[in-house]
C-alpha positions in Angstrom: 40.5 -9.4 41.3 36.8 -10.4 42.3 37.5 -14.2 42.1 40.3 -13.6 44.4 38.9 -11.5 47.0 35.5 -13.6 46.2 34.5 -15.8 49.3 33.0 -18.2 46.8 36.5 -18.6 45.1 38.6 -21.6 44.8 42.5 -21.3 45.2 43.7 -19.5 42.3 47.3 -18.4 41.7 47.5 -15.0 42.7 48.2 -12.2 39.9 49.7 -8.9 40.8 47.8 -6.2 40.4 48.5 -2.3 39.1 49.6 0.2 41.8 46.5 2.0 41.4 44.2 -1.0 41.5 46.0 -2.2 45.0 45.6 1.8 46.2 41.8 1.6 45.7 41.7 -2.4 47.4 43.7 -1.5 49.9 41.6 1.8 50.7 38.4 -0.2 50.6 39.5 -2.4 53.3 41.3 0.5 55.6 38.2 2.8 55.6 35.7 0.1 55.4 33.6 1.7 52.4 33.0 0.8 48.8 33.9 4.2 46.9 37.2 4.6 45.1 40.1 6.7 47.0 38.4 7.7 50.3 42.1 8.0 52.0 42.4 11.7 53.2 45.9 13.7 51.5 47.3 13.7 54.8 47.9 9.7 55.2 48.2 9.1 51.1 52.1 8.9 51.2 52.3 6.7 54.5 49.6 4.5 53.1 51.1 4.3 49.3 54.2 3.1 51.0 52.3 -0.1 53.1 50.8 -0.9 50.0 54.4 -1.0 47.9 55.7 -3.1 50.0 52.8 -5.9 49.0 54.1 -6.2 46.0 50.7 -5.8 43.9 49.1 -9.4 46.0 45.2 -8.9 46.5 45.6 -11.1 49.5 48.4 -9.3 51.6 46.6 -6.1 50.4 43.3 -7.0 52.5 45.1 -8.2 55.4 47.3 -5.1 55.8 44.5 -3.4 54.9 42.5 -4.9 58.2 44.9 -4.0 60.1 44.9 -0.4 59.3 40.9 -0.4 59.4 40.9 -1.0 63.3 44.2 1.6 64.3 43.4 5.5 64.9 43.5 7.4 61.2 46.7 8.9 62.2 50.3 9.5 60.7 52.0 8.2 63.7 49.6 5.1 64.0 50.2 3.7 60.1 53.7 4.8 60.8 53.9 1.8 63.3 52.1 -0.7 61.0 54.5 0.2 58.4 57.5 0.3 60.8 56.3 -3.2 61.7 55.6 -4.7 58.1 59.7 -3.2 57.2 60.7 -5.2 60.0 58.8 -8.7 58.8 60.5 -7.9 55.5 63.6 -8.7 56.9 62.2 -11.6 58.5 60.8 -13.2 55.7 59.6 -12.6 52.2 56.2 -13.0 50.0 52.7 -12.6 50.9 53.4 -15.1 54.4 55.1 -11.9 56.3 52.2 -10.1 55.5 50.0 -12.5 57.0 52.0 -13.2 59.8 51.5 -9.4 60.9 48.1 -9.7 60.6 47.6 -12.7 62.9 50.0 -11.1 65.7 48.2 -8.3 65.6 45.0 -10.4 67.1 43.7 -10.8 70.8 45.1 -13.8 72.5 41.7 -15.5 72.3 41.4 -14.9 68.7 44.8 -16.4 67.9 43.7 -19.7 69.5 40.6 -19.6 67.1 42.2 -19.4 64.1 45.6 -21.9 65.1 42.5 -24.1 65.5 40.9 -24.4 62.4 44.1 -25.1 61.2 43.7 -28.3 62.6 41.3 -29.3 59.9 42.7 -30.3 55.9 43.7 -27.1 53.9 40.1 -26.2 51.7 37.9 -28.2 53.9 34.6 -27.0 54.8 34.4 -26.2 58.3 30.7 -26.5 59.3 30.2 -22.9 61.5 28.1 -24.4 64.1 30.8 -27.3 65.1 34.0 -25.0 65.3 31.8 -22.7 67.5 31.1 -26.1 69.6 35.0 -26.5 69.6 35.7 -22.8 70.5 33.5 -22.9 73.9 34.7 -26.6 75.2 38.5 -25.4 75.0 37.5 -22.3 76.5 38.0 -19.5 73.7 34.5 -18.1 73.8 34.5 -15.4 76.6 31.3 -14.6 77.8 30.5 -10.9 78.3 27.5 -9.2 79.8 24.7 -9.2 77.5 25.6 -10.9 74.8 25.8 -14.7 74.4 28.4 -17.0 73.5 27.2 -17.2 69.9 27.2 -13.9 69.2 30.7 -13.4 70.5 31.6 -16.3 68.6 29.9 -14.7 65.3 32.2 -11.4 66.2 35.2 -13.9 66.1 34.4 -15.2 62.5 33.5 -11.5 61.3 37.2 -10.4 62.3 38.7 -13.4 61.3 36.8 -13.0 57.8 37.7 -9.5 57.5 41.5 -10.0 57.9 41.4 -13.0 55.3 42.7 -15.3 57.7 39.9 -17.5 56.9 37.2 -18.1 54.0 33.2 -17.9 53.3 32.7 -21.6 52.1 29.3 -21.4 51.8 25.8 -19.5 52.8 22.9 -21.3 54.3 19.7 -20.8 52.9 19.3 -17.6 55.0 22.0 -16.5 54.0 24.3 -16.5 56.7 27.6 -18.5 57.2 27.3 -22.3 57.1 30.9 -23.2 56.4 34.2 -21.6 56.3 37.3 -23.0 55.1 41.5 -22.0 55.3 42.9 -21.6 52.6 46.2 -23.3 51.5 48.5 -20.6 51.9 47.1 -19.4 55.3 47.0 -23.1 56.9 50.9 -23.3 56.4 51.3 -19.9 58.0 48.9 -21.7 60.9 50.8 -24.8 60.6 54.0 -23.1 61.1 52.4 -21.3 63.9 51.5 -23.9 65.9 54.6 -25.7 67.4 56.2 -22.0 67.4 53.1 -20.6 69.5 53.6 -24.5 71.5 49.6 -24.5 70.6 49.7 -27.9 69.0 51.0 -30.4 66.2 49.0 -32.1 63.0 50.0 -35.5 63.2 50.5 -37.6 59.8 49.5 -40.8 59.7 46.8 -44.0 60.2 46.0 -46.0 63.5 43.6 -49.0 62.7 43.4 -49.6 66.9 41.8 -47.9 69.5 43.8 -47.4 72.9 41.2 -48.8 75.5 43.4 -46.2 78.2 43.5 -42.8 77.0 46.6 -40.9 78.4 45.2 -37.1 77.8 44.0 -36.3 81.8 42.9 -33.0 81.1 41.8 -33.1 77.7 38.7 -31.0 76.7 38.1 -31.9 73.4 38.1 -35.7 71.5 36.5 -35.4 68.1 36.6 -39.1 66.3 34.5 -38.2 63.0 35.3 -40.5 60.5 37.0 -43.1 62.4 35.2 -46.3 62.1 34.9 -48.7 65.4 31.7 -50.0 67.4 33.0 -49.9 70.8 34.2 -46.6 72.6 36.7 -47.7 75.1 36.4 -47.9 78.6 39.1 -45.0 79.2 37.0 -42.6 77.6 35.1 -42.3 81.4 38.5 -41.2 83.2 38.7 -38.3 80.9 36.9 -36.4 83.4 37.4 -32.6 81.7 36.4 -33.5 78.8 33.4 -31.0 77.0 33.4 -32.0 73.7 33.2 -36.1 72.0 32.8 -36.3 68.7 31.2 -39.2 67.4 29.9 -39.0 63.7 30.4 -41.2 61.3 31.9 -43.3 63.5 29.8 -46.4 63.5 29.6 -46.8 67.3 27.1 -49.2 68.5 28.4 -49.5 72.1 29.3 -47.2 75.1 31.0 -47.6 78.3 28.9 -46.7 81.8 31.8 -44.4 82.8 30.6 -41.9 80.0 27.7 -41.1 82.6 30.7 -39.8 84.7 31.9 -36.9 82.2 29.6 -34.2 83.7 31.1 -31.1 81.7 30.4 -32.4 78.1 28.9 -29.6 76.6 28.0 -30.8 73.0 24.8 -32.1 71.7 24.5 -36.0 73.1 21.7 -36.7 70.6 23.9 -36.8 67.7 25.5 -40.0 69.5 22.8 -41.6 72.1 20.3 -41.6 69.0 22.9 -44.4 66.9 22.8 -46.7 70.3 20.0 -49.8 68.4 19.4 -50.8 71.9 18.7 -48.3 74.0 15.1 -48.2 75.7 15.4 -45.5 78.7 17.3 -42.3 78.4 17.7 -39.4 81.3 19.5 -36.6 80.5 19.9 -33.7 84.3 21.7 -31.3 86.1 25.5 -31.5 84.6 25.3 -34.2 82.1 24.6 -31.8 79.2 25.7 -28.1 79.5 25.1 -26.8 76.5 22.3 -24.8 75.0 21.0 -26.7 72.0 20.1 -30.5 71.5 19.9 -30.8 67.9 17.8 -32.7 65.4 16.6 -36.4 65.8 17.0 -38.6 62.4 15.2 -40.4 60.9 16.1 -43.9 62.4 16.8 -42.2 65.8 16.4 -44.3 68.6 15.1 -46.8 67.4 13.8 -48.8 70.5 13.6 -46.3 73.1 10.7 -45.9 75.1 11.0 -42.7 77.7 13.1 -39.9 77.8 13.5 -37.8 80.7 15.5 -34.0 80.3 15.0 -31.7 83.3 17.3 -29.1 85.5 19.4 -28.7 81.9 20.2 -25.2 82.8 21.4 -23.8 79.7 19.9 -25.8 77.6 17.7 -23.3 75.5 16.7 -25.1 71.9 15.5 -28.3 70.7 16.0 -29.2 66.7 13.4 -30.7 64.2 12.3 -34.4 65.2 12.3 -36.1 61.5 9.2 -38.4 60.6 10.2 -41.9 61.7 12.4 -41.0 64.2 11.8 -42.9 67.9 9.0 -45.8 66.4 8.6 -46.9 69.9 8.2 -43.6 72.1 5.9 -43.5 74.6 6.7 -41.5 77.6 8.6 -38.1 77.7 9.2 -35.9 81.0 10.8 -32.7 80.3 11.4 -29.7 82.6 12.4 -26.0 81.8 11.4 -26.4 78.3 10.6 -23.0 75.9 9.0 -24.9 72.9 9.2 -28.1 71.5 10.7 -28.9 68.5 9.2 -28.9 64.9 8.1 -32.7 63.7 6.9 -33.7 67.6 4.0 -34.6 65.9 5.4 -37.1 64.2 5.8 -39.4 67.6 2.8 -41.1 66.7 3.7 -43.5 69.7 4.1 -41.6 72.4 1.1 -41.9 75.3 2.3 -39.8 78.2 3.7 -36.2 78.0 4.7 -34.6 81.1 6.1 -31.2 81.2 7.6 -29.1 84.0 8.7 -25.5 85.1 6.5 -23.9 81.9 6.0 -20.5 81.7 3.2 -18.3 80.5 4.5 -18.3 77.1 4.5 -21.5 76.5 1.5 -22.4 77.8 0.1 -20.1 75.1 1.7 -21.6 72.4 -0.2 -24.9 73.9 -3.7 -23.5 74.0 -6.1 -25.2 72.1 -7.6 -22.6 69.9 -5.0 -20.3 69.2 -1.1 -22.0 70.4 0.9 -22.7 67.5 2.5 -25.7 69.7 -0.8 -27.6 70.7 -0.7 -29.1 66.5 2.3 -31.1 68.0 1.0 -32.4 71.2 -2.8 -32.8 69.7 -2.5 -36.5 69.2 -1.0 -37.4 72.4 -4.0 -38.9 75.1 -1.9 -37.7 78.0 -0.4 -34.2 78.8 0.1 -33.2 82.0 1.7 -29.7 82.9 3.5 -28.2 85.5 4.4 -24.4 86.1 3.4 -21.0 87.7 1.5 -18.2 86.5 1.4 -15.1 89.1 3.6 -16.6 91.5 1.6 -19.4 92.2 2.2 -23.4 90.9 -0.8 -25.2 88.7 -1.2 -28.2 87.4 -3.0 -28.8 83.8 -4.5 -31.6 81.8 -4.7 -30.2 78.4 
């Protein structure tokens, strides 16, 4: 039972287990502890009878078992789940009408979320960070007041998790989620899903050309990981809703000037802009990156560019590692609205000229020479220049 239920597991054929040995699963998922029978005698019969009609399969067990967790521990409430489950029974047999009522009983929102990862190959491993990207640019991630989209997006995986609809693939080193996957038997529920929901369709199949017009007006999401061409097409530009292009792997050494015109892409334009051998000047403002993290720089990045210019990035809130190597030929960097600058900035040996704006307290602590854990990074440059206000009033530094 514990390599099937494991998150670590690989697909394994399912053995049935013994009535009492589903009874205690299915009680550790309804109730949410880790102690043998915790059912009270009132709901024992009604519950008994859900987990009967599972048929002994550790999988349908924990999704049912989900479901019960989040209704009201009352007789008329698992009444309905059952009621339900007898009526999927007629619809369809095996483990798949189990799973089926788990998924319907999702929000709307969460649905989406899950269809979607059955987009990607049955056991592949999702990375966490990208799906979240995906979630947000098609407009799954609700934002609610005080909490950000990450962490609603982290309550989306736990729910998802805790229904079985999808897998733990792996842990980072911190031990939180790096990777989930969908399994086999859930990705032809999702599969079957999608045309019925009229979500979407997986389409079989290779193209070895690129269509230089792109016929998708409102799409808001074009991820081409994988597919190998230098030249993004012109029609790319006209895709004017677009928040999310995906572009590793790719081998793309070229870009049309209409991408300058897709001012609601929200993922991280490093990942592609960095690739680009040629490129000398880079200015990223206002609407031409919305989202809140610009991640890492290779090694190799940008390997001829001279200034970079980021200001009036409004969400924009984190800035990834800058590998040693990475931008030979830097020399002049203007950034405004900045928290902290990213570990390795130290390794731009080149640049000359740093100018940053709109700093706050905080960060000019962490640049003070005797004591800021940020002034190591900036120690080597001749010229820093900042920009900010401290007690309602603007100043200008040299550090």
């Amino acid at each position: 039972m514990a390599e099937v239920t494991s998150p670590w597991s690989k697909v394994y054929k399912l053995e049935e287990l013994t009535p009492e040995e589903a009874w205690l699963l299915f009680c550790k998922k309804a109730f949410g502890g880790t102690n043998g029978n915790s059912c009270p005698l009132e709901l024992e019969n009604i519950g008994r009878l859900v987990v009967k009609e599972c048929e002994g399969l550790p999988l349908a067990i924990v999704a049912i078992g989900s479901v019960i967790y989040k209704r009201p521990k009352t007789i008329h409430a698992w009444d309905k789940v059952r009621r339900s489950l007898a009526y999927e029974l007629d619809m369809d047999k095996g483990v798949k009408r189990i799973l089926t009522l788990s998924y319907r009983d999702l929000s709307p929102l969460l649905k989406y979320c899950f269809l979607y990862c059955c987009f990607f190959p049955g056991d592949y491993e999702i990375p966490c960070r990208k799906v979240i990207r995906l979630w947000v640019s098609e407009g799954f991630i609700e934002g609610r007041r005080g909490i950000t989209k990450m962490e609603v997006a982290a309550d989306y995986f736990k729910e998802l998790l805790d229904r079985s609809l999808i897998q733990v693939a792996r842990l980072g080193l911190s031990g939180s989620i790096h990777t989930i996957c969908v399994r086999d038997v859930m990705r032809n529920l999702g599969i079957s899903l999608l045309e019925k929901e009229m979500f979407g369709a997986i389409c079989d199949g290779k193209y070895n050309t690129f269509p230089d017009r792109i016929r998708s007006k409102y799409l808001r999401v074009l991820d081409l990981q994988g597919v190998q061409f230098e030249c993004l097409p012109n029609g790319v530009g006209d895709l004017v809703h677009l928040r999310y292009l995906g572009l590793r792997d790719t081998g793309v050494k070229k870009v049309p000037k209409s991408l300058g015109e897709l001012d609601k892409l929200a993922n991280d334009p490093f990942v592609l802009l960095q690739k680009l051998h040629n490129l000398v000047f880079l200015s990223l403002s206002q609407a031409s990156y919305v989202g809140t993290r610009i991640d890492k720089c290779d090694a190799g990045g940008f390997p001829k560019l001279q200034a970079l210019v980021l200001k009036y990035l409004e969400e924009w809130e984190e800035w990834g590692e800058v590998e040693e190597v990475a931008m030979p030929y830097f020399q002049r960097v203007y950034i405004g609205n900045c928290r902290k600058l990213p570990q390795g900035f130290q390794y731009l040996t080149s640049l000359e000229h740093l100018v940053l704006r709109d700093i706050d307290d905080a960060f000019l602590r962490r640049l003070n020479r005797d004591s800021g854990e940020d002034h190591p990074k900036v120690q080597h440059i001749p010229n820093v220049a900042l920009y900010g206000e401290r007690e309602g009033k603007a100043f200008f530094e040299d550090l």
